[in-house]
C-alpha positions in Angstrom: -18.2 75.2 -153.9 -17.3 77.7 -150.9 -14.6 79.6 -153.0 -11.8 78.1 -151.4 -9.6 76.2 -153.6 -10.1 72.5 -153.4 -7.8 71.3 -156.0 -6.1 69.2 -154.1 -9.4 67.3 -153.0 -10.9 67.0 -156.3 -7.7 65.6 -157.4 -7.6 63.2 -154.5 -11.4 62.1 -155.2 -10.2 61.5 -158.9 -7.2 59.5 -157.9 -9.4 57.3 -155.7 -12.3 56.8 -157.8 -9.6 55.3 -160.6 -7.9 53.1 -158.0 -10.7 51.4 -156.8 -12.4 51.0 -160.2 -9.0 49.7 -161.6 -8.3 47.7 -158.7 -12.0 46.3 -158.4 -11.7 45.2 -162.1 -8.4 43.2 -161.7 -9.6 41.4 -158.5 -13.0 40.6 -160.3 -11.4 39.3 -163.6 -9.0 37.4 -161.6 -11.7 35.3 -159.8 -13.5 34.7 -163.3 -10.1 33.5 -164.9 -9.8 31.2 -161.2 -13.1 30.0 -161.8 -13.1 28.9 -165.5 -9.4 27.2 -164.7 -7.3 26.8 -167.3 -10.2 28.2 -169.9 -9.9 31.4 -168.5 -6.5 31.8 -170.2 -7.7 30.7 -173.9 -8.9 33.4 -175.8 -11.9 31.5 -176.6 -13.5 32.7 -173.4 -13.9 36.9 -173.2 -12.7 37.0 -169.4 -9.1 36.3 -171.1 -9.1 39.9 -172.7 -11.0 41.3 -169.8 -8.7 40.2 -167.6 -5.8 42.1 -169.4 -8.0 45.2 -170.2 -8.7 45.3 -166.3 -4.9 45.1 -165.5 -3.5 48.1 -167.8 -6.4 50.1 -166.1 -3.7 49.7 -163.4 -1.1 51.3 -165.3 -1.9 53.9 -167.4 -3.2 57.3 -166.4 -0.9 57.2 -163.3 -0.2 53.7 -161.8 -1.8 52.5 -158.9 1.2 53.7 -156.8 0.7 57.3 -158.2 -2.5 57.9 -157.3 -2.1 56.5 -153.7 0.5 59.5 -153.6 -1.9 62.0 -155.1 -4.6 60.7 -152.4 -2.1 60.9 -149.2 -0.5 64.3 -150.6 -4.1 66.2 -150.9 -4.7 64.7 -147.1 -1.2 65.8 -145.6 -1.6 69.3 -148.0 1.8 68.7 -149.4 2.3 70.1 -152.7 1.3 67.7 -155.9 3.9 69.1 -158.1 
């Protein structure tokens, strides 16, 4: 750290960390659930509740949206409010 305050960057390297990750884990899931066919929908296959634990990664703790706008407000320096 250099003293100044990088709030706004950490905040941003937070936000995109979680999108990726959450976005990563939904793309992933959905090519399982492609790949088993219509298994991948029974819940006698684990990639049924993976697939739905991957997609509310999306949405809670800020939706994919939201942390788009924390990652393009730290670039532009507007305030995060």
């Amino acid at each position: 750290m250099d003293g100044r305050n990088n709030k706004p960057f950490v905040a941003a390297e937070g936000s995109m960390a979680k999108l990726v990750a959450s976005e990563t884990a939904v793309y992933v899931t959905d090519e399982a659930v492609q790949i088993l066919g219509g298994n991948g929908y029974t819940r006698e296959y684990p990639v049924e509740r993976m697939r739905r634990d991957a997609k509310i990664f999306t949405i809670f703790e800020g939706t994919s949206e939201i942390q788009r706008l924390v990652m393009s407000r730290a670039i532009t320096g507007l305030p995060l409010r």
